[in-house]
N, C-alpha and C positions, 0 to 999 in steps of 0.2 A: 628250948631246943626245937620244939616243935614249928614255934614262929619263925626261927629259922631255916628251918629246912623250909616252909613257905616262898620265902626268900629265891631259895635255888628254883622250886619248882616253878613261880611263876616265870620268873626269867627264861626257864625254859619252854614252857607254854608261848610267854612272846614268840622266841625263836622259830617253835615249832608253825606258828599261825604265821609268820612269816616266810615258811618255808611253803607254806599251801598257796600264801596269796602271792610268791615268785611262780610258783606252777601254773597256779591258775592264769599270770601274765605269760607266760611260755605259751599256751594255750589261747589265748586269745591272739598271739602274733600269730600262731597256726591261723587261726580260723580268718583272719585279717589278709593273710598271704594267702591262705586258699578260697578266698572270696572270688567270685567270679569276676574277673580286670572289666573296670567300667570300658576301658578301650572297645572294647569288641560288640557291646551292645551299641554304643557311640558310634561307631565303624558303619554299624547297618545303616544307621537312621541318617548318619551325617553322609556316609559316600565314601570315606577311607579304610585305609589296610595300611599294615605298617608293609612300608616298602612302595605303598601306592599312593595315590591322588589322594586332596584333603579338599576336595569340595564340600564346603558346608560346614567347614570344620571355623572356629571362630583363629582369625591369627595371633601370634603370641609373639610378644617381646620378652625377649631373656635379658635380662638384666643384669651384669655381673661387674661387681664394684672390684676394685684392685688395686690391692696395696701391698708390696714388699715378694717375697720370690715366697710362695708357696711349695712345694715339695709336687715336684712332677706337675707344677705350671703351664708349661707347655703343651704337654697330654690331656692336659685336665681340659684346655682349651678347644685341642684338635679335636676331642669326642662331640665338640657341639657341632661340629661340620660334619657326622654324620646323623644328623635328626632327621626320619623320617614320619610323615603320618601326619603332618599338619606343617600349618604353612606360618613361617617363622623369621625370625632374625634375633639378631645377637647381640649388644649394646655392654662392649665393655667402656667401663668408666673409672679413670684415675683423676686423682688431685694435681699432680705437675708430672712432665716431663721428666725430669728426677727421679721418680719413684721406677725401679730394679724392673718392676713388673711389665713396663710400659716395654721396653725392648724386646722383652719375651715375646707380649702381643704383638707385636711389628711384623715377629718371626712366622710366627702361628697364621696371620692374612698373606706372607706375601706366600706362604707355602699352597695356602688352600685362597687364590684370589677372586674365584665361584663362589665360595659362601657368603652368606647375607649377614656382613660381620661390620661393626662398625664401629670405629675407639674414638671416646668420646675426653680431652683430656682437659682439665682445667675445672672452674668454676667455681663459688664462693671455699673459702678456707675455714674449715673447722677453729669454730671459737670454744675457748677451755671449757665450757659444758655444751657442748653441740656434739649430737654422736655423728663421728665422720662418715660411717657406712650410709647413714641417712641422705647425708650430703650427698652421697655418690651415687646415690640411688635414683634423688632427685634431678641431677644433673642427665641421668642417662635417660630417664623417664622422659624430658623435653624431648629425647629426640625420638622417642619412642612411639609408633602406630598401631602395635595390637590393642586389640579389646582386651586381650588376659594380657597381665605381667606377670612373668616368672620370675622372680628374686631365686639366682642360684650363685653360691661363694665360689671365690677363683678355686677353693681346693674340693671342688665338687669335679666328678667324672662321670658322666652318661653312656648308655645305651644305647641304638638306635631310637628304640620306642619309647622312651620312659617319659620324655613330655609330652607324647599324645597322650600315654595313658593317665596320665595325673589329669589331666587338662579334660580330659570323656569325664573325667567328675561333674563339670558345669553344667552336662547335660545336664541334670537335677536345677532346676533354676532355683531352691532356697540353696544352694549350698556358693556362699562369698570368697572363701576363702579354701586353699587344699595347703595341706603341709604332706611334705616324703618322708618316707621311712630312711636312715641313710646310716652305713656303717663303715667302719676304718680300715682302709685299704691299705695294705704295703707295707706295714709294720717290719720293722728292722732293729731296734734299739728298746729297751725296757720301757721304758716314757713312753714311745708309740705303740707300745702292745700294750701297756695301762691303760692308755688314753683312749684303744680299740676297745677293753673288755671295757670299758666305762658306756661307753654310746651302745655298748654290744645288749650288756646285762643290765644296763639301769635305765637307759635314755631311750630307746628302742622297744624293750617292754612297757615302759612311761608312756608313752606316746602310746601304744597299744589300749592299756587300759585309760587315758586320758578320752581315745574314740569310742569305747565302750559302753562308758560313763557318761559321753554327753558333753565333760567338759573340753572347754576351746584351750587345746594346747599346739601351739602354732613355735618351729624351729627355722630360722630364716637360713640356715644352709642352703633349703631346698623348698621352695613355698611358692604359690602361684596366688593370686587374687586380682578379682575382675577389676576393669575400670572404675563400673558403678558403684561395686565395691567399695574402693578405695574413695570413692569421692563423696562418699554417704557417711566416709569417716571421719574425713578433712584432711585427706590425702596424705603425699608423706611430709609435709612439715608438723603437721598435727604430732610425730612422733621425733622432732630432733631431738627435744629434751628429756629422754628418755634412755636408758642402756641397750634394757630390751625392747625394741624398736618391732620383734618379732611376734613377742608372743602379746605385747598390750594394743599391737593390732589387731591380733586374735580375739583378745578381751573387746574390745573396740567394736569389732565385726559382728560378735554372737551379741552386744548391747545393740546392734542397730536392727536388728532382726533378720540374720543371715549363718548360714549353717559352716562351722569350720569342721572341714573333714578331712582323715587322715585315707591317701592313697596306699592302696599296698606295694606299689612299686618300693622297690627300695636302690638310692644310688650310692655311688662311693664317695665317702669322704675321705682323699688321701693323703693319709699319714705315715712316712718314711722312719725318719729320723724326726724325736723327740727326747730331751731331757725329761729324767722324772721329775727332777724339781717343774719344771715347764706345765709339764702334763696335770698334777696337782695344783698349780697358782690357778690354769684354767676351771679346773673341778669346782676349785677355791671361789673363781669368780661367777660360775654361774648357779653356784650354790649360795649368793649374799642376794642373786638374782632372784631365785624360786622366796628366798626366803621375804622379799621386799614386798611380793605379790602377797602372799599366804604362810602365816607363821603354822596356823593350825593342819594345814595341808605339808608343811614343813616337817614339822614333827611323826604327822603320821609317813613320810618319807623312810621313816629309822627301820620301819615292819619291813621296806623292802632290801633289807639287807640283814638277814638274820643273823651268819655268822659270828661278828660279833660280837652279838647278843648270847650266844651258844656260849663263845669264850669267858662272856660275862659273867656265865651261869657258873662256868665252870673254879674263876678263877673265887667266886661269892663260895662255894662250894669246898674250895681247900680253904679259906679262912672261917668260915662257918658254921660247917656241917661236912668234914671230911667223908663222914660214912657215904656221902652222894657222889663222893667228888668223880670214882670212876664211873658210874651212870651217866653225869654231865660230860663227860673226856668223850665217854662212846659216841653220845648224841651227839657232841661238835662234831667229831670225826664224818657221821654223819653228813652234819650240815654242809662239812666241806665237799663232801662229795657231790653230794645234790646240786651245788652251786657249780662244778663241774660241769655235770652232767646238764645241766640249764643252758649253762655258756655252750655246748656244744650244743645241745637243741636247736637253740636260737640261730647257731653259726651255718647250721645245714640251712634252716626256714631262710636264712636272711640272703647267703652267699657268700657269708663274712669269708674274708680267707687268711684262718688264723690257724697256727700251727698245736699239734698234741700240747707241747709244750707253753706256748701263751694261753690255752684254755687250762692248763694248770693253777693257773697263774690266778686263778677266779678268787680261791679264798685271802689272797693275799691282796689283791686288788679290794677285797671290801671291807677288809683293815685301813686301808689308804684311803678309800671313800672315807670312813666312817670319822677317821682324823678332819677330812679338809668339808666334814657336815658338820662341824662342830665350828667350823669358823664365822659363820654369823652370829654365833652368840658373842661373839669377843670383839669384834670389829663391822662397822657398815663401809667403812672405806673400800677402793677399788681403784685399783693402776690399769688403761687400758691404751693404745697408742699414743703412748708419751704423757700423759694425762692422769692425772688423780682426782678424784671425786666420791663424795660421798653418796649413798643411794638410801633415797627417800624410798615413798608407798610405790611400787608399779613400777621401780627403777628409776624415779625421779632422779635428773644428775643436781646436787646438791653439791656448794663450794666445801672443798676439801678443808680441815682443820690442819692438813700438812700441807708441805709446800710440793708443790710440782714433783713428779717423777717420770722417767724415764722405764715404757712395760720392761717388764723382762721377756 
């Protein structure tokens, strides 16, 4: 009985050490968020203000690949016409004519025909292991003149300021690469309030302690990297055959001897209307992703989601050692609260704007994590724009053992 009750207890100990080292990431986005914005120190030395001139300031090509209607497309567009504080342009890039997206943008230039916007459409076609974002990246890049590139996704939505202040990172000349902090805006249907607390309480923290630590964790939502950069890496075909095109840049960049650094700007990633099945295949795929990189970094992922583990304790506990069971019931109870109160944390530091009720929604949210982390043990496969493939080391795209599929 005694080795049993061991049993519950450590289970809870996990939980518990899991619950410190979500705090202590709650804690480090503070202290990342209240970092003093590189912008302002940049500002002196370079000549700009947001709102003013960008003498000095290096110019920046934004890069935005586009494919299929995003949610609030449009908007998401119009905010790059008000970027102020460095001197800039806009480089959207689709595959054909065809694609839903392309229209929207038509709409978005002839409204605002003073911005520095430029649709770039055509160019080689994604072959069944070619990632097409790469493709579109590369296409837009030819037409591209800054010294930085900004890679930002069509369902990104900006600020005035936010790609100065990313961009005032370079001042630092080791640092190659910047990744954004970015969380889920607009949430209206279960799936996109999941898919919010997901980027809220796992991805957002991640990235927090990933800059902490030193290690290069790079999210192409929202990423900027210099020319030289990029050309010290072998640019971006060096990454077609790869999923994560984002983060083995990253890896790519801190091997060549260059600093990836996370800005504390944080932008909107937005999300309307999502299926929960949706919202989990994603979870699903970029968790076969982490796992392709680093299985031992993988595993230790489970600490940052103690719930769980609390429920674990509890349920080892009615079969086990019932005399624990209410001790372990109270501690989840616990647990759930704390996860609560985290997601709310984080929701003020970040700007997230999510309702009483979807930060409710935390402990249940890391029941659904906890399902769709268990999916690279069972499967390396992945459906991604109509495409299936299997993922080697780094996100290698490897032929699929099934036959083609259409994503969901």
């Amino acid at each position: 009985m005694r080795a049993v009750a061991v049993v519950v207890v450590a289970l809870i100990a996990l939980a518990a050490a899991g619950v410190l080292l979500t705090t202590v990431q709650v804690l480090l986005v503070r202290r990342l968020r209240r970092k003093r914005r590189p912008f302002e120190a940049a500002g002196r030395r370079a000549g700009f203000r947001p709102g003013g001139s960008s003498a000095g300031a290096p110019r920046v090509s934004i890069l935005k690949p586009l494919s299929a209607l995003d949610d609030g497309l449009e908007e998401n567009l119009a905010s790059f016409t008000a970027i102020r504080g460095t001197s800039f342009e806009v480089i959207l890039s689709a595959a054909s004519e065809d694609d839903p997206a392309v229209p929207a943008a038509r709409r978005v230039l002839a409204r605002h025909p003073d911005a520095p916007f430029r649709l770039v459409v055509g160019g080689p076609r994604p072959g069944r292991l070619a990632n097409p974002k790469v493709l579109r990246l590369l296409a837009a890049e030819r037409a591209a003149s800054g010294e930085i590139l900004f890679v930002s996704d069509s369902n990104i939505r900006v600020s005035p300021d936010d790609v100065a202040e990313t961009v005032a990172c370079f001042e630092d000349p080791a640092v190659g690469c910047v990744s954004s902090l970015f969380v889920g805006d607009g949430a209206r249907s279960l799936g996109a309030a999941v898919e919010s607390l997901h980027l809220l309480t796992f991805v957002v923290p991640g990235a927090a302690l990933a800059e902490a630590t030193g290690f290069p964790c790079v999210v192409g939502k929202s990423m900027a990297i210099s020319r030289r950069t990029l050309d010290a890496v072998g640019g971006f075909p060096a990454f077609l055959d790869v999923l994560a095109e984002d983060q083995a840049l990253g890896v790519a960049v801190r091997a060549a001897g260059f600093r990836v650094a996370v800005s504390p700007v944080v932008v909107k990633n937005v999300v309307v209307t999502r299926t929960l099945r949706t919202a989990l295949a994603r979870q699903v795929r970029w968790n076969k992703i982490r796992w392709s990189f680093s299985k031992a970094l993988y595993f230790g992922e489970l600490l940052l989601n103690p719930f769980p583990i609390a429920l674990l304790a509890c349920g080892a506990a009615a079969v086990l050692s019932p005399t624990h069971l209410s001790a372990a019931a109270a501690f989840a109870g616990f647990v759930a609260s704390v996860r609560i109160v985290q997601a709310d944390a984080l929701a003020r530091l970040t700007g997230a704007r999510l309702t009483g009720a979807h930060l409710a929604l935390a402990p249940i949210k890391d029941l659904l994590q906890l399902a769709a982390q268990l999916a690279p043990l069972l499967s390396s496969e992945v459906v991604w724009n109509g495409h299936r493939a299997r993922l080697g080391p780094g996100s290698l795209l490897l032929p699929s053992r099934r036959e083609p599929a259409l994503a969901a």
